[in-house]
N, C-alpha and C positions, 0 to 999 in steps of 0.2 A: 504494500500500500504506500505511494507516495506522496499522499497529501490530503487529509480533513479536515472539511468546514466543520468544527466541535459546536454544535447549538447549546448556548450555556444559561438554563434557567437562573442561576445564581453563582455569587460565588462559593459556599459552603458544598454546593452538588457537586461543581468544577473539581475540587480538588483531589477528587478520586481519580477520573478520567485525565487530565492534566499531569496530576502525576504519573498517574501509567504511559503516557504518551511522553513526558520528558526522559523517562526513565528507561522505556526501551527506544528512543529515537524517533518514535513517528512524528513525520515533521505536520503541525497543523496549525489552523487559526480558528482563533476565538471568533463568536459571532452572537450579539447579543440582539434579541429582537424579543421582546416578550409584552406587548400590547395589551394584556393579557391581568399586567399587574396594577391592582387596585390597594387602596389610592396610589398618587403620584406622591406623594410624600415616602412611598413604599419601593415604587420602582426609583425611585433616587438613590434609597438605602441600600436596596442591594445593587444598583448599581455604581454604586460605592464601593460596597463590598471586593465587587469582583476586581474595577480598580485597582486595591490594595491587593487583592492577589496577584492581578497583571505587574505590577509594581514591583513587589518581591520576588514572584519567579521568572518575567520576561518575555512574555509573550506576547504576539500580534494579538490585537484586538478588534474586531470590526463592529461599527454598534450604530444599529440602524432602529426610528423609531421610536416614540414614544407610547406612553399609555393611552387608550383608547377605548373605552367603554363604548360608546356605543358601535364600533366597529368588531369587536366584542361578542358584545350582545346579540348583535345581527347575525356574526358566523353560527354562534349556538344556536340560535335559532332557526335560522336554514340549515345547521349538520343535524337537526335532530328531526326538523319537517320533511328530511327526505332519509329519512329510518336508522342517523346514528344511532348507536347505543347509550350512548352517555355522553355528556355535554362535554366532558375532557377530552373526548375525539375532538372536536370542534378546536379546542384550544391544541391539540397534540398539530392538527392539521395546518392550522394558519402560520403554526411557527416554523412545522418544515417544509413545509414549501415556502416559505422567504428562505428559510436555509440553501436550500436545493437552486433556488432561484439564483440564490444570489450566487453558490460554490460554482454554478455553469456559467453565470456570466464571470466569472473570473479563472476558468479552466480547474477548477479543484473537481478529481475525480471524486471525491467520497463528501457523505456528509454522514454526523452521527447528532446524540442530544446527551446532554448528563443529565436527564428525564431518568436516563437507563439506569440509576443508583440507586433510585429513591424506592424502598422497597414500598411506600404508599401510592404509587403508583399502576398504571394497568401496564404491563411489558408488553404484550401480546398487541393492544392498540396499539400503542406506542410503534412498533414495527410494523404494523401494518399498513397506519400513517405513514412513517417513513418510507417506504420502500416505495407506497403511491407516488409520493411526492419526488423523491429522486427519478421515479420511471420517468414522468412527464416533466421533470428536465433533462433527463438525458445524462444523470449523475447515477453512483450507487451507495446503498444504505449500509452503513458498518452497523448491524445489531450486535451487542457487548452487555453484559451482564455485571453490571460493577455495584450488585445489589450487597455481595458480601465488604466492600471498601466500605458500606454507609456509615457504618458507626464509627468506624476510626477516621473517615471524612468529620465528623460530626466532632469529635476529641480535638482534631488537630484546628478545627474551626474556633473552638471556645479557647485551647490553648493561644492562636493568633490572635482572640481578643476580635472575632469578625462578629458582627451584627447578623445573631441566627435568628432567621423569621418563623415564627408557629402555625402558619395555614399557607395552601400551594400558591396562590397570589391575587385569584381573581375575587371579585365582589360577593361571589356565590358560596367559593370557600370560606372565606373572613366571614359572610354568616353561618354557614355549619361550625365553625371556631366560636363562635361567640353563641352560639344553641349549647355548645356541649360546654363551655365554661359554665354558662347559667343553671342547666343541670346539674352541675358538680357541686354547685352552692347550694343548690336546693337541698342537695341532697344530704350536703354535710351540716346543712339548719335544720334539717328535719332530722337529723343524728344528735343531734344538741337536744334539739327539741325543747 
């Protein structure tokens, strides 16, 4: 493999996949697009984050793209009006195909996501997306399994002092985050009692 476009949800998921690509030599570039992340005070942070990663280890970084709710909202909307399974297709699909878009318009044969780490994740979507989205540019999918790196990605993240975020980034997550925190309280008032 001579060259991947890395789709980098964050920097905290990066660090598994980045390090396995410095470490065995695959040469690749960062590529950050994630429209996806709500609020904007959120996708600043970790795009920050990732910064300070690019920063310390040295890598290209291409970063296309702001946050964008209701561009958003619309893909969810339309992957699931025409029989997605779940509305994180929606989000898996708009980010790789900008990835795939953009690795062909700059001759990068491969494209991958550090989506692949997160073991909360769907992997199975996830590659399925992918592969779509490389066929129709005319690039191919690196599917990787870096679901075992996540915890020591996650150590080596708190050790760096990075800004680790608690829901995957969109409007819809940040409300399931804020459902099960409220539950949690409830549930320890009602332990009180």
């Amino acid at each position: 493999m001579d060259h991947v476009l890395l789709h980098i949800c964050c920097g905290n998921c990066a660090l598994g996949p980045v390090g396995e690509f410095r470490e065995s030599g695959v040469r690749f570039t960062g590529f950050w697009f994630n429209p996806n992340i709500h609020p904007a005070d959120e996708h600043a942070r970790r795009l920050a984050t990732l910064h300070s990663l690019r920063d310390r280890w040295g890598f290209e970084l291409i970063e296309r793209g702001e946050p964008d709710r209701p561009a958003f909202d619309s893909a969810v909307s339309d992957y699931l009006a025409s029989g997605g399974r779940v509305r994180c297709g929606a989000c898996y699909r708009m980010r790789l195909d900008a990835t795939a878009a953009e690795a062909a318009a700059l001759g990068i044969p491969y494209i991958t996501t550090t989506l692949l780490i997160s073991p909360y994740q769907d992997h199975a979507l996830i590659a399925e997306e992918g592969h779509a989205a490389a066929e129709r540019h005319g690039v191919r999918f690196r599917q990787a399994d870096w679901r075992p790196a996540f915890r020591v990605s996650q150590a080596l993240a708190r050790d760096l002092g990075h800004y680790r975020q608690d829901y995957c980034g969109c409007h819809h997550s940040m409300a399931e985050r804020d459902e099960r925190r409220a539950a949690r309280r409830a549930q320890t008032e009602a332990a009180l009692g």
